[in-house]
ROKOLPA-587450 format. One record per residue (C-alpha): x, y, z; residue number from 1. Coordinates in nm, 2 decimals, padded with zeros to 4 digits. Layout:
// residues N
r u: X v: Y w: Z num: NUM;
...
***
This chain:
// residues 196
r u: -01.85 v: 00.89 w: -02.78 num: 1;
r u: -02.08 v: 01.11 w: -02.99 num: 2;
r u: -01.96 v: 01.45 w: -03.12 num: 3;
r u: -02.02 v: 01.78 w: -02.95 num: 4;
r u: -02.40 v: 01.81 w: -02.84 num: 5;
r u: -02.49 v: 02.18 w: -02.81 num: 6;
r u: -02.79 v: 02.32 w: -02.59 num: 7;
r u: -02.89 v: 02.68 w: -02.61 num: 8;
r u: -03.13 v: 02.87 w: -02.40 num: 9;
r u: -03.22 v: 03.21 w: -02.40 num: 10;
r u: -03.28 v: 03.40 w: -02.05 num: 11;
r u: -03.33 v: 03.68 w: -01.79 num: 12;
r u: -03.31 v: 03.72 w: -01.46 num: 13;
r u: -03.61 v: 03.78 w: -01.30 num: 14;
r u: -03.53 v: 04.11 w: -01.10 num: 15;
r u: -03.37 v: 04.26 w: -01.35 num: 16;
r u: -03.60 v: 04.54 w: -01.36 num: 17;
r u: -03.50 v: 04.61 w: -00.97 num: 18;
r u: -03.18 v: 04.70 w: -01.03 num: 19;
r u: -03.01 v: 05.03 w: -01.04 num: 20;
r u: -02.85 v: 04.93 w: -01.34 num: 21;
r u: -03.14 v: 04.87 w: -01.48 num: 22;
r u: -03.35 v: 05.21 w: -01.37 num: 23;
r u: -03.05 v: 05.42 w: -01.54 num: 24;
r u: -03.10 v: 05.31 w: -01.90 num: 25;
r u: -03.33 v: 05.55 w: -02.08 num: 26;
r u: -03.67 v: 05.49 w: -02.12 num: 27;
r u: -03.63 v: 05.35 w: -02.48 num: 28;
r u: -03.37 v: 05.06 w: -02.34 num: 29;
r u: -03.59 v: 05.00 w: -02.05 num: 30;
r u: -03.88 v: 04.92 w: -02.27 num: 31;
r u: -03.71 v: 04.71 w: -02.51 num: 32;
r u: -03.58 v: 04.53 w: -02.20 num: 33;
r u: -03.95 v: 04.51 w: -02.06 num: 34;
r u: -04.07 v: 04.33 w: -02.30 num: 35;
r u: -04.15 v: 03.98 w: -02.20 num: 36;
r u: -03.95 v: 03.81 w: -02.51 num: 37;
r u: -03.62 v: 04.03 w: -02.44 num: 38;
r u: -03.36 v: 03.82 w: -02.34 num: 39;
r u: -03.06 v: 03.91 w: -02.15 num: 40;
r u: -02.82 v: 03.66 w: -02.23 num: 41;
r u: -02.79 v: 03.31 w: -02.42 num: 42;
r u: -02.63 v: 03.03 w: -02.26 num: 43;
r u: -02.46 v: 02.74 w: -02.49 num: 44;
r u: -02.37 v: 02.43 w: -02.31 num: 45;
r u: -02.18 v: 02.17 w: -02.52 num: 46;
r u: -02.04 v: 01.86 w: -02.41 num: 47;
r u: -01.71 v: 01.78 w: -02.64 num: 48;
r u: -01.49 v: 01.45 w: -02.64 num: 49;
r u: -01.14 v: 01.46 w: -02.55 num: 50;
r u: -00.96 v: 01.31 w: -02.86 num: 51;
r u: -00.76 v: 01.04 w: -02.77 num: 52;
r u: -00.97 v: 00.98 w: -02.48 num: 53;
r u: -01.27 v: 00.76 w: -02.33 num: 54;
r u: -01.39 v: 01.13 w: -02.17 num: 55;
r u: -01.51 v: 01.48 w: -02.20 num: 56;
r u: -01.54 v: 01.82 w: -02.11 num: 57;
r u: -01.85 v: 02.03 w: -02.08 num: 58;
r u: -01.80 v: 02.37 w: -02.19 num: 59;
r u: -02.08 v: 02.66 w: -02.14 num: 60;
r u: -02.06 v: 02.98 w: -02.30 num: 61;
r u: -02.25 v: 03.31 w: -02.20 num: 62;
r u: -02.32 v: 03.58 w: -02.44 num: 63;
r u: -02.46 v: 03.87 w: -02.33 num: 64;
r u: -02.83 v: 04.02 w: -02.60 num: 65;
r u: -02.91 v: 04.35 w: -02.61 num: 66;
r u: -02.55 v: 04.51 w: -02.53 num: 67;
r u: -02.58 v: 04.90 w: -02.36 num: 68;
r u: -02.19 v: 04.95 w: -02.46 num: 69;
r u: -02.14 v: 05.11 w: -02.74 num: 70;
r u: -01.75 v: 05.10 w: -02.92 num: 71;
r u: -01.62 v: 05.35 w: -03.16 num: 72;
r u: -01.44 v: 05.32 w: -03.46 num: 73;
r u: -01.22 v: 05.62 w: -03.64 num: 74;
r u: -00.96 v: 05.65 w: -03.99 num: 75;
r u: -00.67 v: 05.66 w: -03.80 num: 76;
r u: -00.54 v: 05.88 w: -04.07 num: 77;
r u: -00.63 v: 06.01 w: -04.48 num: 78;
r u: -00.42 v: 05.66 w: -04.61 num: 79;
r u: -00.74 v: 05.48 w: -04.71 num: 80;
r u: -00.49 v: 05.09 w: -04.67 num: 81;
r u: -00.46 v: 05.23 w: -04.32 num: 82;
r u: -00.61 v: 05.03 w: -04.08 num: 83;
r u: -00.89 v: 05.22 w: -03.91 num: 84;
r u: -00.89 v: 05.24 w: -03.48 num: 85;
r u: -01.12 v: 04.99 w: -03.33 num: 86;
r u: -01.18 v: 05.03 w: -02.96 num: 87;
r u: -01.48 v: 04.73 w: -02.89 num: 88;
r u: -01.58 v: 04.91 w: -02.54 num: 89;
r u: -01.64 v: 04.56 w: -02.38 num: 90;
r u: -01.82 v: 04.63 w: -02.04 num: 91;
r u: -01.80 v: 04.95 w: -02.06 num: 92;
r u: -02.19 v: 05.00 w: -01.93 num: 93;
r u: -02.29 v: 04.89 w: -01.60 num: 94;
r u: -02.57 v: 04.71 w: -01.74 num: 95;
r u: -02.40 v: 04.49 w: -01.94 num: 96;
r u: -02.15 v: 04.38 w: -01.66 num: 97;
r u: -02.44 v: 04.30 w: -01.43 num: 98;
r u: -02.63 v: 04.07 w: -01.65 num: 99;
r u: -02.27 v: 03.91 w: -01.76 num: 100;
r u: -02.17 v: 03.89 w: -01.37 num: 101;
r u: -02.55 v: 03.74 w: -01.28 num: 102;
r u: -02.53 v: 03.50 w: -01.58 num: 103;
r u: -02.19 v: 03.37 w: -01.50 num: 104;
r u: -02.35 v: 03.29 w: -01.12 num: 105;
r u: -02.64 v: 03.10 w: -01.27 num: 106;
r u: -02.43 v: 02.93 w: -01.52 num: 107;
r u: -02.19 v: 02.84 w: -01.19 num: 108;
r u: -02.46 v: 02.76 w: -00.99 num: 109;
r u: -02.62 v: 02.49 w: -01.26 num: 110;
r u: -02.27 v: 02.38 w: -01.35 num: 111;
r u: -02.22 v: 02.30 w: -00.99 num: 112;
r u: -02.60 v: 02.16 w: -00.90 num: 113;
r u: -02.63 v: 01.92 w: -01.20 num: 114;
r u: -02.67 v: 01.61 w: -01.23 num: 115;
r u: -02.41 v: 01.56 w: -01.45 num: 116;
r u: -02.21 v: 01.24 w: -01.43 num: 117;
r u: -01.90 v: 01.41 w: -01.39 num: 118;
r u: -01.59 v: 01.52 w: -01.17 num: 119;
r u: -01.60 v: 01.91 w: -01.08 num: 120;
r u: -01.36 v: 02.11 w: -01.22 num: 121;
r u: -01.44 v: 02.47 w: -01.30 num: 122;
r u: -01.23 v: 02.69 w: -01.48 num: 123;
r u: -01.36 v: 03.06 w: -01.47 num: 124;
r u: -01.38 v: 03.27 w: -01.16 num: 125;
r u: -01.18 v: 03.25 w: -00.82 num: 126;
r u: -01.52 v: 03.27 w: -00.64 num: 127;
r u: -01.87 v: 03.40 w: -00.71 num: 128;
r u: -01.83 v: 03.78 w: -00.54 num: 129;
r u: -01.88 v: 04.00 w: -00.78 num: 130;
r u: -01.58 v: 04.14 w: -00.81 num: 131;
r u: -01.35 v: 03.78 w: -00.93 num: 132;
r u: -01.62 v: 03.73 w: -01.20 num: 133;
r u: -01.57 v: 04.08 w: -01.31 num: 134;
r u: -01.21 v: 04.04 w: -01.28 num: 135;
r u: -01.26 v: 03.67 w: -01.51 num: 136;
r u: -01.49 v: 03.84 w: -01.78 num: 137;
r u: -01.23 v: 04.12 w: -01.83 num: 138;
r u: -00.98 v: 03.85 w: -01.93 num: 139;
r u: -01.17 v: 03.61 w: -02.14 num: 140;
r u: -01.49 v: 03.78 w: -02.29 num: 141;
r u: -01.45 v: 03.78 w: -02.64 num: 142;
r u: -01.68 v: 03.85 w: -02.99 num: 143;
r u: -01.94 v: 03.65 w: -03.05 num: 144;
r u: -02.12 v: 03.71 w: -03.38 num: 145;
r u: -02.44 v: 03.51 w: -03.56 num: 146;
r u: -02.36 v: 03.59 w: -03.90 num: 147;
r u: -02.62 v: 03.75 w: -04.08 num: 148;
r u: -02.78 v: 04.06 w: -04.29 num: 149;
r u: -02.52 v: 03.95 w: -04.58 num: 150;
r u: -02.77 v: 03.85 w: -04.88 num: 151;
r u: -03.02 v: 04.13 w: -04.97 num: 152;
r u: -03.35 v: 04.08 w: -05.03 num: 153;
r u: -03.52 v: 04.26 w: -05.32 num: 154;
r u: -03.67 v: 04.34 w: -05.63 num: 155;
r u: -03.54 v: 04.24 w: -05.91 num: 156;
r u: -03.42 v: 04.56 w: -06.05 num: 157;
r u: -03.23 v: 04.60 w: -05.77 num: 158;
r u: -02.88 v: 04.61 w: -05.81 num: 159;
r u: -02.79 v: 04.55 w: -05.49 num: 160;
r u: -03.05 v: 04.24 w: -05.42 num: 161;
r u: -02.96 v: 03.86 w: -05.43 num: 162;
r u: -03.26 v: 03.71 w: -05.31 num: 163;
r u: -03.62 v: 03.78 w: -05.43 num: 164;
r u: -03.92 v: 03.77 w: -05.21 num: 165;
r u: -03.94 v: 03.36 w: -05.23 num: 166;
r u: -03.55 v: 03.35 w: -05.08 num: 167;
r u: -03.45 v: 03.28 w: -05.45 num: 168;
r u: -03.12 v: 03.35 w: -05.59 num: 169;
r u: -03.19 v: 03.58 w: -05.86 num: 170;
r u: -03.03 v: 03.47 w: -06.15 num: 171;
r u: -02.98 v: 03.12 w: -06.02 num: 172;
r u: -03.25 v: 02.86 w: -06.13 num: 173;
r u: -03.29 v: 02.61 w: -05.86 num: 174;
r u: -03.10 v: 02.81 w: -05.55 num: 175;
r u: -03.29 v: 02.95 w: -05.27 num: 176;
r u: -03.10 v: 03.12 w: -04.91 num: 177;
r u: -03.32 v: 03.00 w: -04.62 num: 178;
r u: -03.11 v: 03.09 w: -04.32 num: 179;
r u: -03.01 v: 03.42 w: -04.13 num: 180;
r u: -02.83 v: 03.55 w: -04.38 num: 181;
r u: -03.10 v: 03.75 w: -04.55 num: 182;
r u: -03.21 v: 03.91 w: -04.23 num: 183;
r u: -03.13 v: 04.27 w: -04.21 num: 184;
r u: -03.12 v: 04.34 w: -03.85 num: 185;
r u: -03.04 v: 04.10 w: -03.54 num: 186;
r u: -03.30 v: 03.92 w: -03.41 num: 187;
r u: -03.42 v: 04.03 w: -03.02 num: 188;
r u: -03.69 v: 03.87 w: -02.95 num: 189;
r u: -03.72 v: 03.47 w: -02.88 num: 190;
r u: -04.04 v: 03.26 w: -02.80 num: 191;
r u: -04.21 v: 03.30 w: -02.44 num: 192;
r u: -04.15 v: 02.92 w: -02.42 num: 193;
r u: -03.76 v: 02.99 w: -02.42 num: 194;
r u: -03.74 v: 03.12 w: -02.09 num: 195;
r u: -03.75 v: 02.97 w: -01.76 num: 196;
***
């Protein structure tokens, strides 16, 4: 069986500009979220042998893009080796728990409707009210990061620069950094094509 095969897709639902959720962010959010490339969440599907066995197990993954909840972090005293307070604030916004509750149903809802050759076995929410899948994302959502913003790009009398203009390593003949690393914020914005 071949190794895990990975499909991501970037989307938005298409009313999301009807709900209230939506019509309480402030106007800067609600533009940003307007525009036609914003996308509200990502959805990876990956289908990943059992080992040991002549089978496998389809795995999606929502993460939710442009996140309204904000987290804090404070010294949690003068020690500078203490470590500091971290509270993530996960769903804390109703925005965010909408487009994670709507992308869950869609996720279920293609899970359920494809034409996948397999036996049906979800485990996630109790049912699709809104309430279980809140109930499921307050126990399993998690972190998801795409490293980047790590190598600086720069002049060369910059101390603080490890790439040049052409992505190469300055003071390393033959070494360039072509990936996400040298981007300095998160990307938002995807292709028109992406969406459905």
């Amino acid at each position: 069986m071949d190794p895990s095969t990975v499909a991501l897709g970037y989307f938005r639902p298409h009313n999301l500009t009807n709900w209230v959720e939506f019509q309480e962010l402030n106007e800067s959010a609600r533009d940003l979220l307007r525009k036609p490339q914003a996308a509200s969440y990502e959805l990876g599907i990956g289908i990943v042998p059992v080992p040991g066995e002549d089978k496998a197990v389809v795995l999606a993954s929502v993460i939710l893009m442009n996140a309204q909840s904000r987290g804090i972090i404070r010294l949690r005293s003068n020690d500078p080796d203490a470590q500091p307070i971290i509270h993530l604030n996960y769903l804390q916004h109703p925005y965010d728990r909408r487009v994670l509750i709507e992308a869950i149903k869609q996720t279920l809802d293609l899970m359920l409707h494809s034409d996948l050759p397999v036996s049906t076995q979800i485990e996630g929410p109790t049912s699709t009210s809104d309430e279980d899948i809140l109930q499921f994302l307050r126990e399993a959502v998690v972190p998801a990061w795409h490293a980047m913003g790590t190598v600086k790009m720069g002049k060369l009398d910059d101390d603080m620069a490890c790439v040049d203009t052409e992505f190469r390593v300055i003071g390393v003949e033959g070494l360039r950094v072509v990936d996400m690393s040298i981007c300095p914020v998160v990307p938002r914005y995807i292709s028109q094509e992406s969406y459905t």
